[in-house]
N, C-alpha and C positions, 0 to 999 in steps of 0.2 A: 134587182136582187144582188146581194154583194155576192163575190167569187169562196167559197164557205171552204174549198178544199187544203189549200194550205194551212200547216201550222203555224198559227202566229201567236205572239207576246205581245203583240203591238196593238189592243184593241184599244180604242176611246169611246168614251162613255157616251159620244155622240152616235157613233157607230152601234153600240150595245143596245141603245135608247131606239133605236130604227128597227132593228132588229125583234127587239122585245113587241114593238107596237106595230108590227106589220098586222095588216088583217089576217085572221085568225088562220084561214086557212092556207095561205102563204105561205104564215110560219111553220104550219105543221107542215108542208109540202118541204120548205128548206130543209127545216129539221128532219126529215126523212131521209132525202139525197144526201146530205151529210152523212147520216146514220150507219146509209147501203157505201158508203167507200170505205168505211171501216170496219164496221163489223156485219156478219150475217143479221139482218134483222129477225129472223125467228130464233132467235135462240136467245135465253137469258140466263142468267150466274147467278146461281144459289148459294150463299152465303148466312150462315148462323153464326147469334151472338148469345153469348155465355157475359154474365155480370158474375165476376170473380168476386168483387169485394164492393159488398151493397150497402149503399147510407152516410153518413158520418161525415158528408162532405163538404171542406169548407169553404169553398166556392159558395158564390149568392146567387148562382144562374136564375133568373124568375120566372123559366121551364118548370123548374126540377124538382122531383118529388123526393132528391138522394140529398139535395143541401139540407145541411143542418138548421141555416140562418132561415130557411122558409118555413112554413107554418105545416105542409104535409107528416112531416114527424116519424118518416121512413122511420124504424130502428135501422141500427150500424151494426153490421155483420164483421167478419174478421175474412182475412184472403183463406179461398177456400183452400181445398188439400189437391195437390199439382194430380192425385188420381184420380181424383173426381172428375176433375177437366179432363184429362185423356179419354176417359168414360163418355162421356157426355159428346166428345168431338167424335169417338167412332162410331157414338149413335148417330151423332147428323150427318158421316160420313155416310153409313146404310143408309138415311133419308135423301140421297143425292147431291149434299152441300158439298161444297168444291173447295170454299173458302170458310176460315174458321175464326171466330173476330174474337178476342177476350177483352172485356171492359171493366176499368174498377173506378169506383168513384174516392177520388182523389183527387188533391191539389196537384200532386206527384208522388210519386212513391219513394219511399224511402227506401233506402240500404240495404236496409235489413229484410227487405221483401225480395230484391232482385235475384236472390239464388232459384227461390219460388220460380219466380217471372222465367227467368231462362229454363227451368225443365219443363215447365210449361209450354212453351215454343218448341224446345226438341222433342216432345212426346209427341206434341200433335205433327211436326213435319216426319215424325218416324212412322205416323201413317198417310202420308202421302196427301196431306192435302197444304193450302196455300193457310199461314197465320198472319194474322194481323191484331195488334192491340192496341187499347186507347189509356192510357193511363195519367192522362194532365200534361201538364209540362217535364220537360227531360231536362238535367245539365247534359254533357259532353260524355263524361265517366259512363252514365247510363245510358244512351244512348248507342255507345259502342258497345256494350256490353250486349245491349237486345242482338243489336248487328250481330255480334259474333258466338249469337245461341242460333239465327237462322232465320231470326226474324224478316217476314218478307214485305210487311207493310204496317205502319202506322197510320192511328187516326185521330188527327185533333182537329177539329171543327171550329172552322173560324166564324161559326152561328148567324152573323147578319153583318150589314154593314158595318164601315168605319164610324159613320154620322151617326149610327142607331146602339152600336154597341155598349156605350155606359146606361142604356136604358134596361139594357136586359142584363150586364155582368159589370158590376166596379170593382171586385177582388183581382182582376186581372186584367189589360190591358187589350187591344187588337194587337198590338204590336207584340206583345207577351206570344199571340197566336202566330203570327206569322213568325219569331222567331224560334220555336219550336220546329215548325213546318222547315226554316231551313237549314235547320241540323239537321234534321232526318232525312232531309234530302242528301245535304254534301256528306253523310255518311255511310249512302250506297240502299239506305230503306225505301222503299216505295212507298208515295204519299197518299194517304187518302184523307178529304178534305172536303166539306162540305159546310151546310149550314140547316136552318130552320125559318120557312116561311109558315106567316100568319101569327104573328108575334105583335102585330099593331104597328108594323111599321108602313112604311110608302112602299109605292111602286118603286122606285127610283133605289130606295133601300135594295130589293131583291137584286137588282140590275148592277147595283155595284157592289153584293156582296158575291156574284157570280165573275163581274167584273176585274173585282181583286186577285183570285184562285186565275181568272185567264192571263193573267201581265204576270202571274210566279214566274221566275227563270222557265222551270218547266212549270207544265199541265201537271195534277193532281193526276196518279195513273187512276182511282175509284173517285170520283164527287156524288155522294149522300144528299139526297134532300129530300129534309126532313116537310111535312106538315105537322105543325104544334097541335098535339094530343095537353087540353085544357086539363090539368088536376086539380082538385079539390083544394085549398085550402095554400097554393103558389099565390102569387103577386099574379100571374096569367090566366085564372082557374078561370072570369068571366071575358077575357078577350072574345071580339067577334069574329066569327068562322070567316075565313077568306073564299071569296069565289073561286069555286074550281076549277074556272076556265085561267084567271090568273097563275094559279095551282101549274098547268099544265103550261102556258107561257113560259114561267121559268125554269120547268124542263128540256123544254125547246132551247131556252136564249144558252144554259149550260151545252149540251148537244152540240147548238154551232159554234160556239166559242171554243170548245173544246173536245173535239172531234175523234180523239184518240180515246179518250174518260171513258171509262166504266161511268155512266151515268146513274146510281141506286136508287130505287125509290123503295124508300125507306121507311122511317116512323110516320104514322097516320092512316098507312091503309084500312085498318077496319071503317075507317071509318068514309071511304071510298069507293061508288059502286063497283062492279066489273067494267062499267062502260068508262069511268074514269081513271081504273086503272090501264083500261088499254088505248083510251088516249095516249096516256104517257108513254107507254109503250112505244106507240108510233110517233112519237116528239120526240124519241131518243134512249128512252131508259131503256137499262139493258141488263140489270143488277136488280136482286130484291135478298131480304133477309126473309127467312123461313122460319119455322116453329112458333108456339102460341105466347111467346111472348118478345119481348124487345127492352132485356137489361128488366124496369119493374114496370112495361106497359103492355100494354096488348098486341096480337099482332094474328093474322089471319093463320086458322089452323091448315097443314100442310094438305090436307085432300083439299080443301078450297082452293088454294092456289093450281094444284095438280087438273080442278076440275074445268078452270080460268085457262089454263094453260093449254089444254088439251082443246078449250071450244077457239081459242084462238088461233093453233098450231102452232103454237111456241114450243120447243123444248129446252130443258137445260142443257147447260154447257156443260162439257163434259171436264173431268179432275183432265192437267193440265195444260187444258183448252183456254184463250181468255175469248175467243170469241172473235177477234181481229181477221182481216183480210189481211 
């Protein structure tokens, strides 16, 4: 078993590949011990997302039910009103949510939106909870401008491998991704960075797109991972369901690669028993998003997790707790 404790940048995909295919129960045993030097394992971070600005997207992601270019046919909504959000984050704030995620669908946001964007950030840090938003790609201009409304973490998702990525998005590049990721880094924002298994891609796929996120200068502070919830009428609607023990692998292989991560487990839970959410759990995850939905997909309503969370002993983290030793 490799030495899992230090932080490193230095992983090889040989090294990743060992790790990922140890027997099963190995890896969850690794992934554990990792787990317990960094963070309390019973405790996990509640996190709601809010879709500010739904549809219209012109991205071709073949996820997405919000691209324009795919056959779903979301209608496109306009960015909501900066009180609505604050509404809506003190709600999830009473629901225990710690961290508060706002997402629009966009290529990037334009100019004209960022006065929005910034009271939006300062409203919800004026109740005391952790912001974070996803809004495409940044220049420099915007970027520092999130920074200096208070923003405390961004999320752009670098969704699958480098090999696999023009099967699932051509309007945008990998590199388009990582180099968003690192402005937001050298501009003082905390990254959060994930992906989306069960997309039709390989093993080897998931290994290097967890891979990629562990060689960053830093570690992503939250990695998101997602399982692909199939929509009707995407380029993905009939992809086939990934084995859950896979599923739970690449929760692990994230966990010891990157030891310090908020590890989320993210889009797909409905569709996930108890008994597979709390594998993950003990593979490393340590994050989940809460309330009935996730931007325009489903997501396990809040007494279900409460009732998951309670047969487990888990409790949430508490507001400006991250959970760390």
């Amino acid at each position: 078993m490799l030495d899992a404790s230090p932080i490193r940048n230095d992983w090889t995909r040989e090294q990743a590949e060992a790790i990922y295919n140890l027997p099963f129960m190995d890896l969850l045993f690794q992934a554990q011990t990792v787990h317990r030097q960094h963070f309390d394992p019973n405790q996990v971070q509640k996190s709601k997302l809010l879709s500010i600005k739904t549809g219209g997207c012109a991205e071709d992601c073949a996820y997405c039910s919000q691209s324009a270019r795919n056959g779903a046919q979301l209608s496109a909504s306009k960015l909501i009103e900066v009180e609505r959000v604050i509404s809506e984050a003190r709600k999830a704030k009473e629901g225990g949510a710690t961290r508060y995620c706002m997402g629009a669908a966009w290529r990037s946001p334009k100019d004209r939106d960022m006065a929005a964007l910034e009271a939006m950030v300062k409203g919800v840090k004026d109740l005391g909870m952790e912001t974070c938003m996803t809004l495409g790609m940044l220049d420099e201009e915007q970027v520092f401008r999130l920074r200096d409304s208070g923003l405390d973490y961004y999320n752009h998702n670098i969704d699958t491998s480098e090999r696999y990525y023009s099967e699932i998005i051509t309007t945008r590049t990998f590199a388009d991704r990582i180099d968003t990721l690192n402005k937001v880094r050298e501009a003082g924002i905390k990254v959060c960075a994930g992906g989306i298994v069960g997309m039709g891609e390989q093993q080897m796929d998931r290994i290097d797109m967890m891979l990629a996120l562990a060689t960053l200068e830093e570690h992503p502070d939250s990695v998101p991972v997602n399982m692909l919830i199939p929509i009707a009428d995407t380029p993905l609607a009939d992809v086939a369901k990934l084995d859950p023990i896979e599923f739970v692998r690449t929760v692990a292989l994230a966990r010891i690669l990157m030891p310090k991560s908020h590890v989320r487990l993210s889009a797909g839970r409905t569709d996930m028993s108890d008994e597979m959410q709390a594998m993950c759990f003990f593979a490393g995850a340590n994050s989940i998003f809460v309330g009935e939905t996730l931007l325009t997909a489903d997501n396990p309503e809040e007494d279900k997790d409460s009732a998951l969370f309670a047969r487990l002993g888990i409790s949430p983290m508490a507001v400006g707790c991250d959970g760390s030793k």
